[in-house]
C-alpha positions in Angstrom: 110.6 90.0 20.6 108.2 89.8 23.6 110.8 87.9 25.2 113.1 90.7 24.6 111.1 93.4 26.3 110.3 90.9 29.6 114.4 90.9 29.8 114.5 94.5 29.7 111.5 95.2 32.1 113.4 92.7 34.5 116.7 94.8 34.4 114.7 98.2 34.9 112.7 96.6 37.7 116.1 95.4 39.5 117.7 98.7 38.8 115.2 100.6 40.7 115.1 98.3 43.2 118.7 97.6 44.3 119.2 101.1 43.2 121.2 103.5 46.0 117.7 105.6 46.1 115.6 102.5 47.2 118.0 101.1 49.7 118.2 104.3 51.0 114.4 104.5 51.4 114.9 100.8 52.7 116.9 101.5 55.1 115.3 105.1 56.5 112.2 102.6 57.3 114.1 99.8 58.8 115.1 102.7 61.3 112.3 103.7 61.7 111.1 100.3 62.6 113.9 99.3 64.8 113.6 102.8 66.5 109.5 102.2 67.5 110.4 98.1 68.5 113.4 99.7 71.1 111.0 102.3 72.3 108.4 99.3 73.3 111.3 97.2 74.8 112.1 100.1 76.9 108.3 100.7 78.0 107.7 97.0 78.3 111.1 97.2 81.0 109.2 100.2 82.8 106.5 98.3 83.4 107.8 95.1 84.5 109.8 97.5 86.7 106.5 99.7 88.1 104.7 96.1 88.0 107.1 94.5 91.1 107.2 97.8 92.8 103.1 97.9 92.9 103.1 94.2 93.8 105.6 94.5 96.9 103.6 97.5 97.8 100.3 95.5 97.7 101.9 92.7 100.0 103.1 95.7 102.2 99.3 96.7 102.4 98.0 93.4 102.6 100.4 92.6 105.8 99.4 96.6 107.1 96.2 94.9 107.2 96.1 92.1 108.4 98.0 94.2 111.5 95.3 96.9 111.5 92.1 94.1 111.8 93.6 92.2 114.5 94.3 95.5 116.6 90.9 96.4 115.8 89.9 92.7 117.1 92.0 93.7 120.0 90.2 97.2 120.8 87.0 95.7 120.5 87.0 94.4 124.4 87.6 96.1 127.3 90.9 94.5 128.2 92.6 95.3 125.1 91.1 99.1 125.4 92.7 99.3 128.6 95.8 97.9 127.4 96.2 100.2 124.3 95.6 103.2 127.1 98.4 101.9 129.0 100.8 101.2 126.3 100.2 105.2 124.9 99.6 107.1 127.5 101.7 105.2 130.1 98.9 105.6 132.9 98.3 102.7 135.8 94.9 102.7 137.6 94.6 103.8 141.1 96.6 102.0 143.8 98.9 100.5 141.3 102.6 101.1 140.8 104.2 101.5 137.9 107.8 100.6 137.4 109.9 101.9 134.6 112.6 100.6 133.4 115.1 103.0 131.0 117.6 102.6 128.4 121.2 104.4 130.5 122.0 105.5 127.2 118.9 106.6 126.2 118.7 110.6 125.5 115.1 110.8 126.1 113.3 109.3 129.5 109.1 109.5 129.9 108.3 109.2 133.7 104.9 108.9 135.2 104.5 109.6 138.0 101.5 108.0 139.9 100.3 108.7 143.7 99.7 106.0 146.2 98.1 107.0 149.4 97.9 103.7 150.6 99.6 103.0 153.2 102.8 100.2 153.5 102.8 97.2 155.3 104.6 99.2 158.4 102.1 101.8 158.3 100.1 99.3 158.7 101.3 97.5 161.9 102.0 100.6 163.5 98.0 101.7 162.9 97.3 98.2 164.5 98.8 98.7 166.8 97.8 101.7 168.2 101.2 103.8 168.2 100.7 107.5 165.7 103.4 108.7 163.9 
């Protein structure tokens, strides 16, 4: 008879497991599960996502960089002060001219205007010369 109740315990044992309420349980935690792995694939996209976006910006900032130390390199002599003050603020020293060249199209158009007292090459002759204008 022991054998007999080892049969029966087996029978109960499979009816309560392949049973509609156990499957039922099986199958709310097997949602469960599948629910929490979908959530990680969709975080672990994010961050692959925010991960290029941070690295392009990093080799944007690197190359931002490198530009900002070599115009610092630049400012750090007089000739490339000077240069930078031309460039901005479209000034020429004393005695020079300054030609400007514009776009026809262009809606905008900077002039500077600079004075030059000195006088031409026919001022010049005529001052040699002796004759006043």
């Amino acid at each position: 008879m022991p054998h007999m109740l080892d049969l029966k315990e087996r029978n109960r044992l499979r009816r309560v497991i392949y049973g509609k309420p156990m499957i039922i349980v099986i199958a709310v935690l097997f949602l469960f599960i599948a629910r929490g792995a979908w959530g990680m694939y969709q975080k672990s996209i994010e961050a692959t996502e925010k991960r290029n976006i941070t690295e392009e910006r990093l080799g944007e900032l690197k190359q931002r960089e490198a530009e900002l130390s070599l115009d610092i390199l630049n400012l750090s002599t007089d000739r490339g002060i000077e240069g930078e003050i031309r460039d901005r603020f479209m000034v020429a020293k004393e005695g020079e001219n300054v030609m400007i060249v514009t776009d026809p199209d262009a809606q905008k158009i900077h002039t500077v205007t600079v004075s030059d007292n000195s006088p031409t090459i026919m001022q010049r002759m005529i001052s040699a010369v002796g004759i006043s204008n």
